[in-house]
C-alpha positions as CSV (number, residue, x, y, z in Angstrom):
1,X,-0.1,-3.3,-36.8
2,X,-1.0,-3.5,-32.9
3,X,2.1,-4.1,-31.0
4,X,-0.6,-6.0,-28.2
5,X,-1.1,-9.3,-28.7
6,X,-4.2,-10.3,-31.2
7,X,-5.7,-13.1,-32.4
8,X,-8.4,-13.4,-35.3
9,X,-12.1,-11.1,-34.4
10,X,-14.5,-12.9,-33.0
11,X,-18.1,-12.7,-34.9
12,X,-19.2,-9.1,-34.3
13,X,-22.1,-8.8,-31.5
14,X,-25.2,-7.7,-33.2
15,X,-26.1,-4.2,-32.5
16,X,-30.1,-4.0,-30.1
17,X,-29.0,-7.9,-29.3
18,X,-30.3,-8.5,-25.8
19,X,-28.2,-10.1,-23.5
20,X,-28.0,-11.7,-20.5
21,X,-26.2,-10.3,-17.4
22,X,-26.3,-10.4,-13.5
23,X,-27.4,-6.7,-12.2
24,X,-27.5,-5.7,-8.4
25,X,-30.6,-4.3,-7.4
26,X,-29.7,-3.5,-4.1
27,X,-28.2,-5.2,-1.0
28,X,-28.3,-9.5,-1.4
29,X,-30.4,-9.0,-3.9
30,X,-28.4,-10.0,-7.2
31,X,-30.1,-11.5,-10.6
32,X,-30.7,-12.2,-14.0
33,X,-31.2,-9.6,-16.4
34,X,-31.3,-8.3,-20.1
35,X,-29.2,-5.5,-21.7
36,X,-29.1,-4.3,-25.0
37,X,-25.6,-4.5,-26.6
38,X,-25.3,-1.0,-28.1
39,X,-25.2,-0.1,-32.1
40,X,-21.8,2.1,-31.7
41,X,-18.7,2.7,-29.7
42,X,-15.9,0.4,-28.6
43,X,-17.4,-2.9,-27.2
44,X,-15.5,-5.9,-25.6
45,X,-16.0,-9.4,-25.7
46,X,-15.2,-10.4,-21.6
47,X,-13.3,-13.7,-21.2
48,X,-13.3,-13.6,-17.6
49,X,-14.2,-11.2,-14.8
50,X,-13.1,-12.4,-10.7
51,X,-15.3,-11.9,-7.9
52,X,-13.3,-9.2,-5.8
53,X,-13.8,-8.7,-1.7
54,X,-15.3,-5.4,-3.0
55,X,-17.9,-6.9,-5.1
56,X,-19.4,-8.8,-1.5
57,X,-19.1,-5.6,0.5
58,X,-21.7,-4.0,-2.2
59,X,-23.9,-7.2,-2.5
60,X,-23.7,-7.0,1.8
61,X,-24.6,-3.5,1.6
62,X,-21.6,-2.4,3.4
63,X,-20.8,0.3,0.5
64,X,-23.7,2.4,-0.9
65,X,-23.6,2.2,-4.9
66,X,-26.6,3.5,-7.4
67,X,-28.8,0.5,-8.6
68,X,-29.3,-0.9,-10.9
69,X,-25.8,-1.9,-11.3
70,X,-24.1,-4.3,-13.5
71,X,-20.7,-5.8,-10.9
72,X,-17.5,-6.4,-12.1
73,X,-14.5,-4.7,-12.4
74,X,-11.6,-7.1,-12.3
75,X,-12.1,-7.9,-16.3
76,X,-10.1,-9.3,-19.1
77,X,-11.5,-9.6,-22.6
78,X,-11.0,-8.8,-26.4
79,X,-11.4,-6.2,-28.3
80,X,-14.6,-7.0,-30.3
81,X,-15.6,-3.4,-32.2
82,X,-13.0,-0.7,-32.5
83,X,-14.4,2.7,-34.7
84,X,-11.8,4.9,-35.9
85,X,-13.0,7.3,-33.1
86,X,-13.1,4.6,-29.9
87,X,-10.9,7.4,-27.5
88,X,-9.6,4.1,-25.6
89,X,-6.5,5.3,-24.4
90,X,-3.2,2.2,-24.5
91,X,1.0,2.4,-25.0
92,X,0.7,0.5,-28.1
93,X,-2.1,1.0,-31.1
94,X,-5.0,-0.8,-30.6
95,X,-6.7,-3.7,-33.3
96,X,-10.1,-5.6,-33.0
97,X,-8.9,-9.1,-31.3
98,X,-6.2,-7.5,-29.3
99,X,-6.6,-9.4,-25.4
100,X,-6.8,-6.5,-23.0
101,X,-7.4,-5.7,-19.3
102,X,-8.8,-2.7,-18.2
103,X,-8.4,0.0,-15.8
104,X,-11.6,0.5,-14.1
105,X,-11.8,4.2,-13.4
106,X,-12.3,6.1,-15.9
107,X,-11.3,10.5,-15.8
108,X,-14.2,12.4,-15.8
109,X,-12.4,15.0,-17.3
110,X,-14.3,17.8,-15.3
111,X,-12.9,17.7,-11.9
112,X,-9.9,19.9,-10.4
113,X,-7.7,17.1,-10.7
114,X,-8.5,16.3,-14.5
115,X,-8.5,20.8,-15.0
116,X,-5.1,21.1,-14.0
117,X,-3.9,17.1,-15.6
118,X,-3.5,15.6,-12.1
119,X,-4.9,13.0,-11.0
120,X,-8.9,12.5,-11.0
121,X,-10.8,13.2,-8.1
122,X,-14.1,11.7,-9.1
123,X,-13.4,8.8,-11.7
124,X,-16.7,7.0,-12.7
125,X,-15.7,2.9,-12.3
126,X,-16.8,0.4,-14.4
127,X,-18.9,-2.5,-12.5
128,X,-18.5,0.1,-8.9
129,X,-20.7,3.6,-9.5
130,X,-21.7,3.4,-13.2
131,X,-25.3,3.0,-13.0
132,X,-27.9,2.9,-16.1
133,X,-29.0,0.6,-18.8
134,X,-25.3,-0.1,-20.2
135,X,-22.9,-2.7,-20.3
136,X,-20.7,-1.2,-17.9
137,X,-19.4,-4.2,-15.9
138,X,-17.9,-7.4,-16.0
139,X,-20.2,-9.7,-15.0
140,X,-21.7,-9.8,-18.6
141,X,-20.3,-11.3,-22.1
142,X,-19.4,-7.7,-23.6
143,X,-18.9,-4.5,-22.0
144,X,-18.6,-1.4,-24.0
145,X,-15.5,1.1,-23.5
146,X,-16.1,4.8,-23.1
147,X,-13.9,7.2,-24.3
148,X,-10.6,7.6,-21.8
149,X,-10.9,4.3,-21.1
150,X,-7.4,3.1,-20.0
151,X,-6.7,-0.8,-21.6
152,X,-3.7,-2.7,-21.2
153,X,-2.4,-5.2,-23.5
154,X,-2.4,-9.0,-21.8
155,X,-0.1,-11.6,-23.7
156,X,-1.6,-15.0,-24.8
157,X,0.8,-17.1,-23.3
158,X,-1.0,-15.6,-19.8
159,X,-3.3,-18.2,-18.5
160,X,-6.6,-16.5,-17.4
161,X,-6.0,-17.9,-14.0
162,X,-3.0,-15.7,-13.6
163,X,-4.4,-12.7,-15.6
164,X,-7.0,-12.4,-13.3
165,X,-5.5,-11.7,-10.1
166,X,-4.1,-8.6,-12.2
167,X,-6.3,-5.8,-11.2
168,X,-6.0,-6.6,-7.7
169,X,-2.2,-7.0,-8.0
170,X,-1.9,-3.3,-9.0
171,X,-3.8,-2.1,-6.1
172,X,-1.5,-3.4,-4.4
173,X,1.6,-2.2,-6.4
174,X,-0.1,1.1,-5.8
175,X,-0.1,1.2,-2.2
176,X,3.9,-0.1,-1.7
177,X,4.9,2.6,-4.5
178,X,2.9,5.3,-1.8
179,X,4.9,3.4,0.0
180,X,8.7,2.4,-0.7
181,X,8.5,4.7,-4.3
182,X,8.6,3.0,-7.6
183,X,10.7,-0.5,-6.4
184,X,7.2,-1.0,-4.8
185,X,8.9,-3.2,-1.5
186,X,13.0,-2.1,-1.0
187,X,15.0,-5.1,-1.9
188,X,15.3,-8.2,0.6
189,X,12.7,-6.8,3.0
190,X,11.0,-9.0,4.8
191,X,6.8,-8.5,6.1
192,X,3.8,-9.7,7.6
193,X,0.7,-10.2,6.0
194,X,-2.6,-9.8,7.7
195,X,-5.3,-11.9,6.1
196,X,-5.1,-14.1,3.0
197,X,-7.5,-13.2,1.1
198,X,-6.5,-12.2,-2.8
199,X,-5.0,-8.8,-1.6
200,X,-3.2,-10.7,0.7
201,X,-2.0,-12.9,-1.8
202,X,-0.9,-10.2,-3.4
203,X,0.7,-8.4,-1.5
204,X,2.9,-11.8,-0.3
205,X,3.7,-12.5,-3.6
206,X,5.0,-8.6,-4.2
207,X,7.0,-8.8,-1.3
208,X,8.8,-12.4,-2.4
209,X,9.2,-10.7,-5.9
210,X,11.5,-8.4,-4.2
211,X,13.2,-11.4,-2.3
212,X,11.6,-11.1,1.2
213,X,10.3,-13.6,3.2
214,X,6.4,-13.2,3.4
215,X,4.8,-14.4,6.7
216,X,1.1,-14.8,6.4
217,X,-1.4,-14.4,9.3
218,X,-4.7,-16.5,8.6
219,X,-7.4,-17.6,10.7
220,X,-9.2,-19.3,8.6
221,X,-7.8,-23.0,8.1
222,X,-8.2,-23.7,4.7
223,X,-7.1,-20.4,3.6
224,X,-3.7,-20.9,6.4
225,X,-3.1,-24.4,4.2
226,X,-3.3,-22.7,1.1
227,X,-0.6,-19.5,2.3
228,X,1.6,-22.7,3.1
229,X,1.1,-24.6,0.2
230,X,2.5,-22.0,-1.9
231,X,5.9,-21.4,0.1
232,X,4.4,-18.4,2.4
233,X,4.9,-19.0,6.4
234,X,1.6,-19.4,7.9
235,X,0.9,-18.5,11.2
236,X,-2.4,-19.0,12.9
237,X,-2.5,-15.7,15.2
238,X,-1.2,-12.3,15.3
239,X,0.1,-14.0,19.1
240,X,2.0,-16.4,16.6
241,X,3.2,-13.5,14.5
242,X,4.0,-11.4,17.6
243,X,6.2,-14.5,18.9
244,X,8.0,-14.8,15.8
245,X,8.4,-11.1,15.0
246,X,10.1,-10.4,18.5
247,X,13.0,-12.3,17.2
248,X,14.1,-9.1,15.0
249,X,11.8,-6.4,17.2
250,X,8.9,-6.5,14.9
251,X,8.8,-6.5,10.9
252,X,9.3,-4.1,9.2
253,X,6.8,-3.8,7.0
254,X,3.2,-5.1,7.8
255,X,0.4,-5.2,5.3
256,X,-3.1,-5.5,6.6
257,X,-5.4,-7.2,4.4
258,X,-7.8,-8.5,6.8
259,X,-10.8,-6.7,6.2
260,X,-11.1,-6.6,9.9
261,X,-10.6,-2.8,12.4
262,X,-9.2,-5.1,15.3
263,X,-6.3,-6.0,12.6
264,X,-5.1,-2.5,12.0
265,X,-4.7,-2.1,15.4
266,X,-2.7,-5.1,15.8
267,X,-0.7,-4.2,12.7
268,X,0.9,-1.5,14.8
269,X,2.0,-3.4,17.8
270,X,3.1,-5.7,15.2
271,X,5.6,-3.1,13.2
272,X,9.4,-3.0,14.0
273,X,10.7,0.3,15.3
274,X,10.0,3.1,12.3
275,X,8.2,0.9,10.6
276,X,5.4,0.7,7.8
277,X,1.7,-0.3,8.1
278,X,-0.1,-0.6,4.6
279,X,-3.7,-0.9,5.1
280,X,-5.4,-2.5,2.3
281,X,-7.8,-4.1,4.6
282,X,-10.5,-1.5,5.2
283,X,-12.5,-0.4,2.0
284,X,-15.6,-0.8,3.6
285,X,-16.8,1.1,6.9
286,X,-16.5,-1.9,9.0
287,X,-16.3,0.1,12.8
288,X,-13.7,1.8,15.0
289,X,-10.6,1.0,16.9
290,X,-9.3,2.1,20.0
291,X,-5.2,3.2,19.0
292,X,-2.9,5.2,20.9
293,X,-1.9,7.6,18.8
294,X,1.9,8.3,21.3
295,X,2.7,5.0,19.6
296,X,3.0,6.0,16.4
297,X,5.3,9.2,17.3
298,X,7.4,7.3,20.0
299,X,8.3,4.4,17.9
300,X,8.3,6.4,14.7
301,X,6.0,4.3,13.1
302,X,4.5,5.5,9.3
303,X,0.9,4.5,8.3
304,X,0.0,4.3,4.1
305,X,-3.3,4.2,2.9
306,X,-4.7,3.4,-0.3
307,X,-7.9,3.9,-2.5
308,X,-6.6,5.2,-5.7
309,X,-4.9,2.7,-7.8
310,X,-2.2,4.4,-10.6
311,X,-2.8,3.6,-14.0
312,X,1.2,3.2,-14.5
313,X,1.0,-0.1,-12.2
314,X,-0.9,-1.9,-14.2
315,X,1.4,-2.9,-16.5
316,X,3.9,-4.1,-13.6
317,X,1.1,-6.0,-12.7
318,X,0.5,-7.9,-15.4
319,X,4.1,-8.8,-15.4
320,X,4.3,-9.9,-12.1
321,X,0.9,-12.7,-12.3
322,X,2.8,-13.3,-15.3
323,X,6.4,-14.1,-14.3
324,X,5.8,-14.8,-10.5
325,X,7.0,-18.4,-8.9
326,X,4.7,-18.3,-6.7
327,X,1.9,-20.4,-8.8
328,X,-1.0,-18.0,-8.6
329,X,-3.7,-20.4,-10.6
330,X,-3.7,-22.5,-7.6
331,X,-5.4,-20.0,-5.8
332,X,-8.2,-20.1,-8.1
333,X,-10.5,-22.1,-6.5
334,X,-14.2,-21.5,-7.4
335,X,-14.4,-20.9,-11.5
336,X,-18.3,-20.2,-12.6
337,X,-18.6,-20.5,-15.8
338,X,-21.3,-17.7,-16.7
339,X,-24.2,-20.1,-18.9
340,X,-23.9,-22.3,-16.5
341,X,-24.8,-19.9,-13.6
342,X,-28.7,-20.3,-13.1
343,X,-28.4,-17.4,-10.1
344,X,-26.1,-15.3,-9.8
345,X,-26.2,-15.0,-5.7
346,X,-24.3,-18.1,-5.4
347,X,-21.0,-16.0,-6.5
348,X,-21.5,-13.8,-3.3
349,X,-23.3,-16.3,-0.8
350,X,-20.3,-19.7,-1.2
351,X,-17.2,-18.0,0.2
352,X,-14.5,-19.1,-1.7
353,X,-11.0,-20.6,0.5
354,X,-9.0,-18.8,-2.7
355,X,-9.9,-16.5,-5.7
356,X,-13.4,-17.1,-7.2
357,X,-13.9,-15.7,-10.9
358,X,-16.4,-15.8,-13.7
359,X,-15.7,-17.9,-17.3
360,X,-17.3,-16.8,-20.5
361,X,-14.7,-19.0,-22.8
């Protein structure tokens, strides 16, 4: 008996079924295509897949991935065929219906890292490098699961509006545990959040979970409304947040999630003294900054990035879009449902004021 949650198997997919799916072929250029739903191995039926900031750097060309490529990484679905053989790897056994999220990086079990059972330093990513003919990302009805696949079990009573912003959520968890350790943000410590975007959102709602205050900087005016809206402190400018920050000296934690070089920059004039700057904001090569690098020594000032996100804070994740009060499905503001979607470059060319996501229910 699977300790995840289940509910009845679907009909099985037929094996050599062609489907349809959106594939990249290469910078704005997103469409429909066909893929054949393999005879063997672990497959999943998606329920929903959400449109990550990621996802529009590739379609803008601002990060170089192999094409043709099926997007999509940010997925939740059900377990549609499990052979006795699948190699997925969970906490709790595994059964055909269980509701999963997965992990998109898989080990690729030949690097130093995977040699000597660190951490891999080359993981292939489901709907980011895997190239081919597959069903290898999210932005299709079924994706098959290769071996050393990491799944995680999502409960039922988890709206997908919530479950969604999951994946993202443990990026996040990952960079505060590089961080703060394993409490992810220290108790009642307040920060500033550059950008509210979802890994702004995130990061917010991380650092209320912990009982800070989370003060949100947001240009935009509809995404400032919707920081306000639920319970974060908006602020218009990093001049605002400079204003309100000189109160205590600076905050003492500031996350930049703007996606911008000019805001890492500000980040640091921003940080109290011996503070902490998590950049989350950067994943693409967007340009340079001018810094001076005496200000980080002279004020003691520590700087975390993050790529990699740890397989251990997914389930922390999950829990935390689960039992947050912040009320995460309001966020969701562009669903697509996936028939309904007669081209596919309208998920990448309307930018959404919240999260956007993909519906195959």
């Amino acid at each position: 008996m699977s300790s995840f949650t289940s509910a009845a198997a679907p009909g099985a997919a037929q094996p050599h079924a062609a489907i349809r799916v959106f594939e990249l072929h290469g910078p704005g250029s997103v469409r429909v295509g066909h893929r054949l739903v393999p005879p063997d191995g672990a497959l999943m039926r998606v329920e929903t897949t959400g449109v990550c900031g990621t996802d529009h750097h590739i379609w803008a060309g601002r990060i170089d991935v192999p094409v043709p490529l099926l997007l999509g990484h940010e997925v939740i679905g059900r377990l549609e065929r499990l052979p006795d053989d699948h190699g997925l790897v969970a906490d709790a056994p595994l059964s055909e219906g269980d509701r999963v999220l997965i992990a998109p990086g898989v080990p690729c079990g030949a690097c130093a890292g995977c040699d000597g059972g660190g951490r891999c330093l080359d993981r292939p990513c489901y709907g980011l490098t895997m190239t081919g003919d597959g069903l290898t990302g999210g932005f299709s009805p079924y994706m098959t699961l290769l071996p050393g696949t990491r799944v995680f079990g999502v409960p039922e009573e988890l709206p997908a509006e919530r479950g969604v912003f999951a994946e993202p959520m443990a990026c996040v968890l990952s960079a505060l545990r590089k961080a703060f350790g394993a409490q992810y943000v220290p108790p009642g410590h307040d920060g500033l959040v550059l950008g509210f975007g979802v890994i702004g959102l995130c990061s917010a709602t991380a650092i209320a979970a912990a009982g800070g205050t989370a003060t949100v900087v947001e240009y935009d005016p509809a995404r400032r409304e919707l920081a306000a809206s639920l319970g974060f402190e908006a602020l218009a400018s990093v001049e605002e947040a400079a204003t309100a920050g000189a109160r205590d000296g600076g905050f003492p934690l500031v996350v930049d999630a703007a996606g911008t070089p000019a805001a890492f920059a500000s980040a640091l004039d921003l940080l109290a003294w011996s503070g902490t700057l998590v950049e989350l904001g950067n994943f693409a090569d967007l340009g340079e900054v001018a810094i001076k690098p005496s200000d980080i020594c002279l004020r003691d000032l520590r700087i975390v990035g993050s790529g990699e996100t740890f397989y251990e804070d997914f389930p922390p994740a999950i829990a935390l879009v689960g039992g947050t009060a912040v009320d995460l499905g309001r966020a969701i503001t562009d669903v697509h449902r996936f028939d309904a979607l007669g081209d596919p470059s309208d998920l990448f060319t309307v930018r959404a004021a919240g999260k956007a996501m993909v519906s195959f229910a």
